[in-house]
mmCIF file of the C-alpha atoms, coordinates in Angstrom:
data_MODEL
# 
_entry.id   MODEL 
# 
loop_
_atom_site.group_PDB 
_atom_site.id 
_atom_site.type_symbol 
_atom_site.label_atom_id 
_atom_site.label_alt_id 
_atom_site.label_comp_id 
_atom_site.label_asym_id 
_atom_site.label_entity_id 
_atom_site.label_seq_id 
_atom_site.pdbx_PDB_ins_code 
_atom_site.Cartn_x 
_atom_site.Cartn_y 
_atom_site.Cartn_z 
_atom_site.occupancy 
_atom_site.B_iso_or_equiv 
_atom_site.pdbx_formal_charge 
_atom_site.auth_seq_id 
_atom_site.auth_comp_id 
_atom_site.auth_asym_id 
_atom_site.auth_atom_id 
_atom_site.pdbx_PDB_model_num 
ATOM 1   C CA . UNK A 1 1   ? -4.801  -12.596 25.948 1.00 0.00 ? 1   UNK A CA 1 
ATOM 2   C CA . UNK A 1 2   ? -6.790  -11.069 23.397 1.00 0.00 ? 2   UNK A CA 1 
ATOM 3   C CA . UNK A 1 3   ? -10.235 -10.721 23.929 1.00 0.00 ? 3   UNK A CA 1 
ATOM 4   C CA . UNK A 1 4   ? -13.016 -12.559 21.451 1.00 0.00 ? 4   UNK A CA 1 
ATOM 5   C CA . UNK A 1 5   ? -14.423 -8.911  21.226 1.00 0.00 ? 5   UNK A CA 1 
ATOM 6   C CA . UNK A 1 6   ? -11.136 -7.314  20.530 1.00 0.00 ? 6   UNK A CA 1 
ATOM 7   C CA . UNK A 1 7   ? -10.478 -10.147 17.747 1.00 0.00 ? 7   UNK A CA 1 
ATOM 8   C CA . UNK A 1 8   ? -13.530 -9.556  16.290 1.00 0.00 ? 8   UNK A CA 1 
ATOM 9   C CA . UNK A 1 9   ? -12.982 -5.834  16.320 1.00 0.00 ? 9   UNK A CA 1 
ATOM 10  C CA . UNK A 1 10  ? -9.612  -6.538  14.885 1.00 0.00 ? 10  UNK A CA 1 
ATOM 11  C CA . UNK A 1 11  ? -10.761 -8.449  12.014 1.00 0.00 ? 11  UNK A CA 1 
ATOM 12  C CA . UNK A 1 12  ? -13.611 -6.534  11.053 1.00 0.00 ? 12  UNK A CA 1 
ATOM 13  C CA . UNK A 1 13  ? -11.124 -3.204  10.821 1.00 0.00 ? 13  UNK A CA 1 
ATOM 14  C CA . UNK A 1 14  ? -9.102  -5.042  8.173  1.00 0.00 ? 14  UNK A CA 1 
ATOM 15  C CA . UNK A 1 15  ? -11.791 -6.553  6.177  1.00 0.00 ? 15  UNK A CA 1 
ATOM 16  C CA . UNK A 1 16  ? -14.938 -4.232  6.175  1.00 0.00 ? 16  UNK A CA 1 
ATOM 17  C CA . UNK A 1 17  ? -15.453 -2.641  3.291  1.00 0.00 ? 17  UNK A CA 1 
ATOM 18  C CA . UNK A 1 18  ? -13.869 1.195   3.466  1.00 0.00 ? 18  UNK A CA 1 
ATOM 19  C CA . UNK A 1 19  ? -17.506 3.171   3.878  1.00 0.00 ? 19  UNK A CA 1 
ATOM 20  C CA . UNK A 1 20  ? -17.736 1.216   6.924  1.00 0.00 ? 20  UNK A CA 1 
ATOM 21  C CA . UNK A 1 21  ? -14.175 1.413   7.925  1.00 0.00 ? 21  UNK A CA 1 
ATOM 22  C CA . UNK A 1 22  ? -14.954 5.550   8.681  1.00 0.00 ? 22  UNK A CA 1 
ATOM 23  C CA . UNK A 1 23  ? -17.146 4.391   11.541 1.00 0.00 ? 23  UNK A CA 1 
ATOM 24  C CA . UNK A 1 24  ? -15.285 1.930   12.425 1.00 0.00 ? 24  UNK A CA 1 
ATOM 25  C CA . UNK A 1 25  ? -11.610 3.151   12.797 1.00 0.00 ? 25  UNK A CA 1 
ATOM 26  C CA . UNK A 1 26  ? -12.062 5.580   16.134 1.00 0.00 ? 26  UNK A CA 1 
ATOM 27  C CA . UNK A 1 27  ? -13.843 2.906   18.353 1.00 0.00 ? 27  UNK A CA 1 
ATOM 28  C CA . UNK A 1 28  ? -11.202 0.256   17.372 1.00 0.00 ? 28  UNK A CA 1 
ATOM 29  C CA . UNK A 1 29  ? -8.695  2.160   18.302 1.00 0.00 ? 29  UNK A CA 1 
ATOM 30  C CA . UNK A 1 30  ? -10.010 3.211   21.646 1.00 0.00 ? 30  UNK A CA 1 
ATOM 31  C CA . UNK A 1 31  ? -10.620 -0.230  22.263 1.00 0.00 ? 31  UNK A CA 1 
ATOM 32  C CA . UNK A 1 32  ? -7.198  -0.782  21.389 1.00 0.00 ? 32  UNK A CA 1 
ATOM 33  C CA . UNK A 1 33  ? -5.686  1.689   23.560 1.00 0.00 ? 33  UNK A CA 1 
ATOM 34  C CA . UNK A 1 34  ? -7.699  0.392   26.541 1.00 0.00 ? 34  UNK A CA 1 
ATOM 35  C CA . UNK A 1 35  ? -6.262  -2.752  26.166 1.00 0.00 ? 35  UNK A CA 1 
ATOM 36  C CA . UNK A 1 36  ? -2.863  -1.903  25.422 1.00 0.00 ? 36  UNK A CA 1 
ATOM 37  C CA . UNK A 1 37  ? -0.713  -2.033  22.095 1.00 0.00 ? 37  UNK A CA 1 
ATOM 38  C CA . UNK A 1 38  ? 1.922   -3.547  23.762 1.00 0.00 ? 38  UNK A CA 1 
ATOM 39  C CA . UNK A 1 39  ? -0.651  -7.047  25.106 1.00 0.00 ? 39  UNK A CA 1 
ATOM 40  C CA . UNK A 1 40  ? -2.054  -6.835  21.369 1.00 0.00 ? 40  UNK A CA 1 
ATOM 41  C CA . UNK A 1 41  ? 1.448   -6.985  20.014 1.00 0.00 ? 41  UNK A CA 1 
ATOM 42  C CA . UNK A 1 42  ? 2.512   -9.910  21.425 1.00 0.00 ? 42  UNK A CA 1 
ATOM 43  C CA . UNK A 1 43  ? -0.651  -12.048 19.587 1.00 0.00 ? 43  UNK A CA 1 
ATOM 44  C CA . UNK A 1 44  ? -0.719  -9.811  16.638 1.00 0.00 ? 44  UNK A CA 1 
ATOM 45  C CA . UNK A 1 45  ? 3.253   -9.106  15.817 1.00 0.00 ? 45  UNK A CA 1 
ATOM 46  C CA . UNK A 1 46  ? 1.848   -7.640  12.103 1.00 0.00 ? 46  UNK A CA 1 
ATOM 47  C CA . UNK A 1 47  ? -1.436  -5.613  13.077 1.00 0.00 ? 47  UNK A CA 1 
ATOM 48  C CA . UNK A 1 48  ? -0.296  -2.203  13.093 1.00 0.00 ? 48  UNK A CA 1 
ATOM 49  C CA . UNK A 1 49  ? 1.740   -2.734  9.315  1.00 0.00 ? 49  UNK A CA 1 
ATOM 50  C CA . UNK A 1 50  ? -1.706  -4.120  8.710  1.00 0.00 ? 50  UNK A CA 1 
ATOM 51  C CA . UNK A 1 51  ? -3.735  -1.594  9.574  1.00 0.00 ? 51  UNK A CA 1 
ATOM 52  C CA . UNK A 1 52  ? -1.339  1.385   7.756  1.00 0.00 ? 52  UNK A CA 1 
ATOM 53  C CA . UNK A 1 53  ? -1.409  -0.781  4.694  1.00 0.00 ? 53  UNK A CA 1 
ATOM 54  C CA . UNK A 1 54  ? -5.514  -1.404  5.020  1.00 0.00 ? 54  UNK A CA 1 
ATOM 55  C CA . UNK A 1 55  ? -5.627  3.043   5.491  1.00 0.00 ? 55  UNK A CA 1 
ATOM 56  C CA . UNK A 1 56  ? -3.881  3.281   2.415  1.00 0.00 ? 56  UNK A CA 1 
ATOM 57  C CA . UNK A 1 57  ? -5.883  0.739   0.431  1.00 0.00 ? 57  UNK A CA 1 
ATOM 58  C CA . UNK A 1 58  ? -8.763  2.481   0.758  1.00 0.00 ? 58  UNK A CA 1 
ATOM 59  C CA . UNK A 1 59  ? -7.343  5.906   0.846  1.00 0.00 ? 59  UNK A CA 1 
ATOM 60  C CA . UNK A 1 60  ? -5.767  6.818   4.259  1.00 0.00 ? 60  UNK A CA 1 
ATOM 61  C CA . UNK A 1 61  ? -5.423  10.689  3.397  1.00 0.00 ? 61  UNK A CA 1 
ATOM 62  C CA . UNK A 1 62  ? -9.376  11.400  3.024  1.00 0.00 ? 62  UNK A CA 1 
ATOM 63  C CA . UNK A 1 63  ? -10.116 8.573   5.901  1.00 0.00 ? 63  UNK A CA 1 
ATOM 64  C CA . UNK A 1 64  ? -8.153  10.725  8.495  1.00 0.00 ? 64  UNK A CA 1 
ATOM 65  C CA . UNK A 1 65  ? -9.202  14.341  7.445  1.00 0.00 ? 65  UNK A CA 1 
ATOM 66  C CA . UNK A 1 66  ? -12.628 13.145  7.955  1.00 0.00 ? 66  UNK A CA 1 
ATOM 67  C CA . UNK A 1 67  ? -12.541 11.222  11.344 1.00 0.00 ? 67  UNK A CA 1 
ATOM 68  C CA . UNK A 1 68  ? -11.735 13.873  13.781 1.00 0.00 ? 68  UNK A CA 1 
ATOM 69  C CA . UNK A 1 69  ? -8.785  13.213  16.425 1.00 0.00 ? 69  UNK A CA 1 
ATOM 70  C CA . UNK A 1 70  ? -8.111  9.423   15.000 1.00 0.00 ? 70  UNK A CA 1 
ATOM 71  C CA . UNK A 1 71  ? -4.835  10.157  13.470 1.00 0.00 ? 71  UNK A CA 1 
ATOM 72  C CA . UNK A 1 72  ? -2.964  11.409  16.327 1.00 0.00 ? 72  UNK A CA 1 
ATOM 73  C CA . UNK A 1 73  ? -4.665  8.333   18.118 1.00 0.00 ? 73  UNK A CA 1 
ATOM 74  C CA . UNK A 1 74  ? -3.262  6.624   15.209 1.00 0.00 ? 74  UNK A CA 1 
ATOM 75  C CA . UNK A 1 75  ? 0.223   7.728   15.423 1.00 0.00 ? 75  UNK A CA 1 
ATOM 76  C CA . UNK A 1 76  ? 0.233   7.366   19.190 1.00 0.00 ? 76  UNK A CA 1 
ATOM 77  C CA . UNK A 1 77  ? -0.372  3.848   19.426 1.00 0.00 ? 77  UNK A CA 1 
ATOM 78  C CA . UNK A 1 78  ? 2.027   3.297   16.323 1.00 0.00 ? 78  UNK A CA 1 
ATOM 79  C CA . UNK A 1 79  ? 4.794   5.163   18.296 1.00 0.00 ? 79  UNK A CA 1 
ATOM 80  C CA . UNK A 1 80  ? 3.916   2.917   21.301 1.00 0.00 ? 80  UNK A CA 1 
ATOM 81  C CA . UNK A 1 81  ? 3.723   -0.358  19.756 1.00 0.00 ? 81  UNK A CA 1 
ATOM 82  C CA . UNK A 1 82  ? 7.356   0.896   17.951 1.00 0.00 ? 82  UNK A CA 1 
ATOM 83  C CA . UNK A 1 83  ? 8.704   1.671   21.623 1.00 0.00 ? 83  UNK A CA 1 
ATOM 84  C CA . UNK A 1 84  ? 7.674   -1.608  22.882 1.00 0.00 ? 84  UNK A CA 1 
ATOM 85  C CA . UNK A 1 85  ? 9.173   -3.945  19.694 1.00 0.00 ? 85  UNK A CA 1 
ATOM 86  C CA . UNK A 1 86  ? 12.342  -2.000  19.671 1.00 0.00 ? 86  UNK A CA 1 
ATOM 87  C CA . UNK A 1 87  ? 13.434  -3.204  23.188 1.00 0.00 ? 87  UNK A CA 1 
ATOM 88  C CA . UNK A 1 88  ? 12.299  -7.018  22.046 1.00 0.00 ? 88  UNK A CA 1 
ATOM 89  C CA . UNK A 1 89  ? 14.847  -6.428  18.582 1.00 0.00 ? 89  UNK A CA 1 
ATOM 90  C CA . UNK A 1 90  ? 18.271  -7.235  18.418 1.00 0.00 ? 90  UNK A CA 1 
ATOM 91  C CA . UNK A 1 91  ? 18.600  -5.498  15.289 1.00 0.00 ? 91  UNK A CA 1 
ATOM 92  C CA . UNK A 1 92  ? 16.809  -2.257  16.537 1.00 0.00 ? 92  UNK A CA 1 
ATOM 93  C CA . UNK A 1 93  ? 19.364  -2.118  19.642 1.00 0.00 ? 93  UNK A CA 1 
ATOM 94  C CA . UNK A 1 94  ? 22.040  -2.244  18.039 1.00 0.00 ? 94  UNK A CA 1 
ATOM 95  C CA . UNK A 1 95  ? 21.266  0.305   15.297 1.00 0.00 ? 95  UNK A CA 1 
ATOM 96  C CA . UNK A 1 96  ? 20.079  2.684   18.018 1.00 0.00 ? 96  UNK A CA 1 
ATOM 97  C CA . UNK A 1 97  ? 23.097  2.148   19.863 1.00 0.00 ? 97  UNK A CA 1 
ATOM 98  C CA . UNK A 1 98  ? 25.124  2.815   16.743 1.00 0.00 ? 98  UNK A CA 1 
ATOM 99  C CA . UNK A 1 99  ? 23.438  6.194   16.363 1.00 0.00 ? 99  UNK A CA 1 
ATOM 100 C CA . UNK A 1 100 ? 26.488  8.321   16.731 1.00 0.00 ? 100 UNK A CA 1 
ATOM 101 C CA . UNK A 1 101 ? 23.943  11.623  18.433 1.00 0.00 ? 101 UNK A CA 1 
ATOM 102 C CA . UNK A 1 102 ? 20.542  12.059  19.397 1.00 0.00 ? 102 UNK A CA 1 
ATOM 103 C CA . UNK A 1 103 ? 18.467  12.457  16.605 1.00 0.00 ? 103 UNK A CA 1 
ATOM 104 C CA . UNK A 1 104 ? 14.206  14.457  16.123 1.00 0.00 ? 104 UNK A CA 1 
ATOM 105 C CA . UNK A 1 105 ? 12.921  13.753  13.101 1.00 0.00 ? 105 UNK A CA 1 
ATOM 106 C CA . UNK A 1 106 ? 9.197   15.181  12.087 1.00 0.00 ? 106 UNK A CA 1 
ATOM 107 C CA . UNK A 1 107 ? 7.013   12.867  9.446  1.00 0.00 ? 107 UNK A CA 1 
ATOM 108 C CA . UNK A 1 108 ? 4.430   15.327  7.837  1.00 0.00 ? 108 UNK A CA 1 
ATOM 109 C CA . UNK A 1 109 ? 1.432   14.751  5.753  1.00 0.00 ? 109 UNK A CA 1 
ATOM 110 C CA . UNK A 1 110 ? 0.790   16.784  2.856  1.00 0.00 ? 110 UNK A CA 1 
ATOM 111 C CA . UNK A 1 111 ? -2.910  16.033  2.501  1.00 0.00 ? 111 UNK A CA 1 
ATOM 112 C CA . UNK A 1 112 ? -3.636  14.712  5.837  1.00 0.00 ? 112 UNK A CA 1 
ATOM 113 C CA . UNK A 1 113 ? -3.425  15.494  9.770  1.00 0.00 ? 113 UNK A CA 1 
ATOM 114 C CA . UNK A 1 114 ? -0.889  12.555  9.556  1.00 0.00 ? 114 UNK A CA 1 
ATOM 115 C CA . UNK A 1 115 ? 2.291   14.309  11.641 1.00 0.00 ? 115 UNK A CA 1 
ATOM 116 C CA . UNK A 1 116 ? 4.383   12.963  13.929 1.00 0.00 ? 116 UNK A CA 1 
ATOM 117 C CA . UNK A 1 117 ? 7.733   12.661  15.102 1.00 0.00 ? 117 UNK A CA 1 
ATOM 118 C CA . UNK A 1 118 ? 9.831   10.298  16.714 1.00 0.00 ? 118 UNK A CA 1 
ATOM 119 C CA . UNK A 1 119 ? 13.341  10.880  18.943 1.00 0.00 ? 119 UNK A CA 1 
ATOM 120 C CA . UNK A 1 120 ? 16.254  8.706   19.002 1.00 0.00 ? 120 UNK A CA 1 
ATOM 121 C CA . UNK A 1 121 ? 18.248  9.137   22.726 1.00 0.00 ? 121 UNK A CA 1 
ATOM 122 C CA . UNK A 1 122 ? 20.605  7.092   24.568 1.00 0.00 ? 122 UNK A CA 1 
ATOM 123 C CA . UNK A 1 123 ? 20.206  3.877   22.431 1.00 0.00 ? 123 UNK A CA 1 
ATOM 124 C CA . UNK A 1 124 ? 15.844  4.531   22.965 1.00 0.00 ? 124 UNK A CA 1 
ATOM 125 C CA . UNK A 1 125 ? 13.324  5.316   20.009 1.00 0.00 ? 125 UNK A CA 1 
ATOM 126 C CA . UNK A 1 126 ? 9.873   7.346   21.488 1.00 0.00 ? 126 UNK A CA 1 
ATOM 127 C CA . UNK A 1 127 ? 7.530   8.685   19.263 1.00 0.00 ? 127 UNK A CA 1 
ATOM 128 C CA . UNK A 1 128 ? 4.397   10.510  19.353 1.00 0.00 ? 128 UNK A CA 1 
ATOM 129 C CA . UNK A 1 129 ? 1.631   12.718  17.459 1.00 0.00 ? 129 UNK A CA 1 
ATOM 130 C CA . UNK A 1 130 ? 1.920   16.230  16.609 1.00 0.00 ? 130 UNK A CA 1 
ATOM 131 C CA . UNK A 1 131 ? 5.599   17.696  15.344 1.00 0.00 ? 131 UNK A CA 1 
ATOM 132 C CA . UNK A 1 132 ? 8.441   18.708  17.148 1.00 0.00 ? 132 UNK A CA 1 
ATOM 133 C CA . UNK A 1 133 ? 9.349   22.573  16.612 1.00 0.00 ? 133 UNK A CA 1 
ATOM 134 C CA . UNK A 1 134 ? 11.367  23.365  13.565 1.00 0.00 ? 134 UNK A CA 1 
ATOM 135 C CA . UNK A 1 135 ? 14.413  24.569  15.962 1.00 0.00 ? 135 UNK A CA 1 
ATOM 136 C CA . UNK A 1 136 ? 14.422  21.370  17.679 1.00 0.00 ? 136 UNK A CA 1 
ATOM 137 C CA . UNK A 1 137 ? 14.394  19.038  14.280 1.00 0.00 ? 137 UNK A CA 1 
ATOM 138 C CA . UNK A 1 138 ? 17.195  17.266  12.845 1.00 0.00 ? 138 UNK A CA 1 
ATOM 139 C CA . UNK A 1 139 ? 15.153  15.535  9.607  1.00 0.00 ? 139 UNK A CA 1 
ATOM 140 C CA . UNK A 1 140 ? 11.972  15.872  7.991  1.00 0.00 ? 140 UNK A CA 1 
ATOM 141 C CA . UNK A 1 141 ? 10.134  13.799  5.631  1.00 0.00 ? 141 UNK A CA 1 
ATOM 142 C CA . UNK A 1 142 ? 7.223   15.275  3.806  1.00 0.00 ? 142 UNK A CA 1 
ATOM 143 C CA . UNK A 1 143 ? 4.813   13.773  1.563  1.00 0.00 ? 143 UNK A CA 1 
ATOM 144 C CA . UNK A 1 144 ? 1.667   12.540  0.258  1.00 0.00 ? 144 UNK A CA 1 
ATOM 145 C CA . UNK A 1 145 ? -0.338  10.367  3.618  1.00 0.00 ? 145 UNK A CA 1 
ATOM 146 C CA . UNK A 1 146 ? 0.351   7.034   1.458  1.00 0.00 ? 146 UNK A CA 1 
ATOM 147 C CA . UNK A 1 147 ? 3.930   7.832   0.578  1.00 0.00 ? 147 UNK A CA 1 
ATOM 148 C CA . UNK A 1 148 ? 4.494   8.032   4.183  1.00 0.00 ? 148 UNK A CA 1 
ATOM 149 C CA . UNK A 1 149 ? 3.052   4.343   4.859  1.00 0.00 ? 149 UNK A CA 1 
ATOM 150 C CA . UNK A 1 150 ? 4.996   3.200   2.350  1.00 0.00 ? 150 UNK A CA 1 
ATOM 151 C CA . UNK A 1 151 ? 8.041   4.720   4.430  1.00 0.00 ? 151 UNK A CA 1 
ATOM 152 C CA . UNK A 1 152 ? 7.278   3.637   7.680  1.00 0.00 ? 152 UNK A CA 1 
ATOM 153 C CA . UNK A 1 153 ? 6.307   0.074   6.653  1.00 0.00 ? 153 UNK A CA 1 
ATOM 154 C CA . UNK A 1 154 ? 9.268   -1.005  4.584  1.00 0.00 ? 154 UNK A CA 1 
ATOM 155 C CA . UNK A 1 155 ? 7.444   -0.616  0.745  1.00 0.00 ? 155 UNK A CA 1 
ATOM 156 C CA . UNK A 1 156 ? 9.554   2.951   -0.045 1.00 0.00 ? 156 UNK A CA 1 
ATOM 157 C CA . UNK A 1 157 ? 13.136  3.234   0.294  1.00 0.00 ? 157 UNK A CA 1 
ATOM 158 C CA . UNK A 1 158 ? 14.549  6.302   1.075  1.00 0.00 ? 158 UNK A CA 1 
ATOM 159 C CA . UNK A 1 159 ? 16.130  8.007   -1.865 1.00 0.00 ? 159 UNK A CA 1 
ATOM 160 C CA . UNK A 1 160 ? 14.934  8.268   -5.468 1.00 0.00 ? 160 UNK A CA 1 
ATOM 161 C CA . UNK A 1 161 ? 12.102  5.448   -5.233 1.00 0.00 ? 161 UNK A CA 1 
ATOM 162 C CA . UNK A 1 162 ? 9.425   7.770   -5.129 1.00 0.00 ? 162 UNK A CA 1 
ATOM 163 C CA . UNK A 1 163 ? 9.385   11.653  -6.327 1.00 0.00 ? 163 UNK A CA 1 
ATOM 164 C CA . UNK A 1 164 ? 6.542   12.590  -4.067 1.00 0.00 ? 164 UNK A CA 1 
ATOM 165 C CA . UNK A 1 165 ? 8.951   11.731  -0.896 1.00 0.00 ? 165 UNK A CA 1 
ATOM 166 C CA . UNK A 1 166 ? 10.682  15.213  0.022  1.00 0.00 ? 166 UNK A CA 1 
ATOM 167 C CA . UNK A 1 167 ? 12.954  15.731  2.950  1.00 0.00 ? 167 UNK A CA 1 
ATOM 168 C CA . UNK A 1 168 ? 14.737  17.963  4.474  1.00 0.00 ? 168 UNK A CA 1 
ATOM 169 C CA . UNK A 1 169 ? 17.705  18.712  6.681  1.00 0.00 ? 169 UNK A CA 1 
ATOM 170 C CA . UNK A 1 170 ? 21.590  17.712  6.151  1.00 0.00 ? 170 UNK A CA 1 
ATOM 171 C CA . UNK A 1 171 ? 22.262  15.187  4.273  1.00 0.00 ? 171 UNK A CA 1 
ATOM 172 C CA . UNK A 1 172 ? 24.301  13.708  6.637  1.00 0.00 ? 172 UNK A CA 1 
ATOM 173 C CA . UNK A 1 173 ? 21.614  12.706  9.120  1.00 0.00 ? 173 UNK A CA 1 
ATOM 174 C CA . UNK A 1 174 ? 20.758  10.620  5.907  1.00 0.00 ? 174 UNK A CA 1 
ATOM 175 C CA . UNK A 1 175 ? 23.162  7.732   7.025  1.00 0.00 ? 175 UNK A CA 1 
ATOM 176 C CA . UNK A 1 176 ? 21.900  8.122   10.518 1.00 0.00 ? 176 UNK A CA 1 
ATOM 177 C CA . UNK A 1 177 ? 18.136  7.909   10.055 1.00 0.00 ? 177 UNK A CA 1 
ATOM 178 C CA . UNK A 1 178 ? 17.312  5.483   6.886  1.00 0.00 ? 178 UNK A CA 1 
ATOM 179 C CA . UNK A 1 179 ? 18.910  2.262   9.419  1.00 0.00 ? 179 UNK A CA 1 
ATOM 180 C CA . UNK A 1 180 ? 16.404  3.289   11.993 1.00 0.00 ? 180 UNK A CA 1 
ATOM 181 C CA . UNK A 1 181 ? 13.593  3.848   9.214  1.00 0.00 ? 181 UNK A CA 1 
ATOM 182 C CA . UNK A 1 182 ? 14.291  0.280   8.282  1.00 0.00 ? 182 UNK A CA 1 
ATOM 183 C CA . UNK A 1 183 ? 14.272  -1.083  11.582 1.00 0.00 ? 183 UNK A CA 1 
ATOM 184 C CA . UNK A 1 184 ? 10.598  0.444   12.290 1.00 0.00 ? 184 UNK A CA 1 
ATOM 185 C CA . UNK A 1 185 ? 9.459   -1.480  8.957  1.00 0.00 ? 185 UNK A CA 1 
ATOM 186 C CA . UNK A 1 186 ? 10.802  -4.723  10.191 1.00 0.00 ? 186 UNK A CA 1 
ATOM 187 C CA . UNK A 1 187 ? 8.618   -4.181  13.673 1.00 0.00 ? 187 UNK A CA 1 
ATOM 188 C CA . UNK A 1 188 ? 5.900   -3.194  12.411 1.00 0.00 ? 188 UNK A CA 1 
ATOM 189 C CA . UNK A 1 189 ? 5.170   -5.938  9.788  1.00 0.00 ? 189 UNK A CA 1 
ATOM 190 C CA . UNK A 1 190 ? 6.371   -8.223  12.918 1.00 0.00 ? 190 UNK A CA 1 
ATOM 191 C CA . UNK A 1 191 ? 9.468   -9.333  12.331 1.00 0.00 ? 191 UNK A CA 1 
# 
């Protein structure tokens, strides 16, 4: 069970006004981490859609240039909570098990340190911080920090809906990655 610290914590992180939010934002997330995405999840299905959608309200891009080290903790403990919905998803199974190959697909930040990557393997989705090498990815999206919440939270279909989204890779991997891409913006709002 969630703490009455940890709530508190919680709360103020999606309410406080953003000049606050920059002192705010590492702690939180420590505190999170501590406790474990995964025992936060099951109270607070939503939080980390939340959160990405709170970052870009008030301007995600300059908020994690300027807090050292809290956007790979950021991405880490997305990529974790992700992990740990996907096994509790019906949908998510079956549209990793439908994944013809193993997939690595990067997520870069034009104006930010937001990068990451996540890996689809034997019917599994892990993520992390930091990018894979160029050899060893299959897809690439690229973009503007806020673009890429949209992505990952269901807001920005892939395809023409936004001009700032680039990608890159074949095509093909197209039909492979945009079900999974859904499925990540169904868990994290907390369906």
């Amino acid at each position: 069970m969630v703490t009455d610290t940890l709530k508190r914590s919680i709360e103020d992180l999606l309410n406080i006004p953003a000049e606050r939010l920059n002192d705010r934002l590492s702690p939180t997330l420590e505190e999170i981490q501590k406790f474990g995405i995964a025992r936060l999840l099951e109270e607070y299905p939503d939080f980390l859609a939340r959160l990405l959608e709170r970052l870009k309200e008030v301007g995600a891009a300059k908020l994690l240039s300027r807090v050292s080290d809290v956007s790979d903790r950021l991405t880490d403990l997305l990529w974790e909570g992700v992990a740990f919905r996907s096994v509790q998803s019906k949908e998510m199974k079956s549209v990793l098990e439908k994944a013809e190959r193993d997939f690595h697909v990067n997520i870069e930040a034009s104006d930010s340190p937001f990068k990451h990557c996540f890996i689809v393997e034997k019917g599994k989705i892990a993520g992390r911080s930091g990018l894979l090498h160029f050899k060893d990815e299959d897809f690439r999206f690229m973009g503007p920090t806020e673009v890429l919440i949209e992505l990952l939270v269901g807001d920005l279909p892939m395809g023409l809906g936004n001009l700032e989204l680039q990608t890159s890779g074949h095509a093909g991997w197209v039909s492979r990655v945009a079900p999974v891409i859904r499925e990540i913006g169904k868990l994290l709002r907390g369906g």
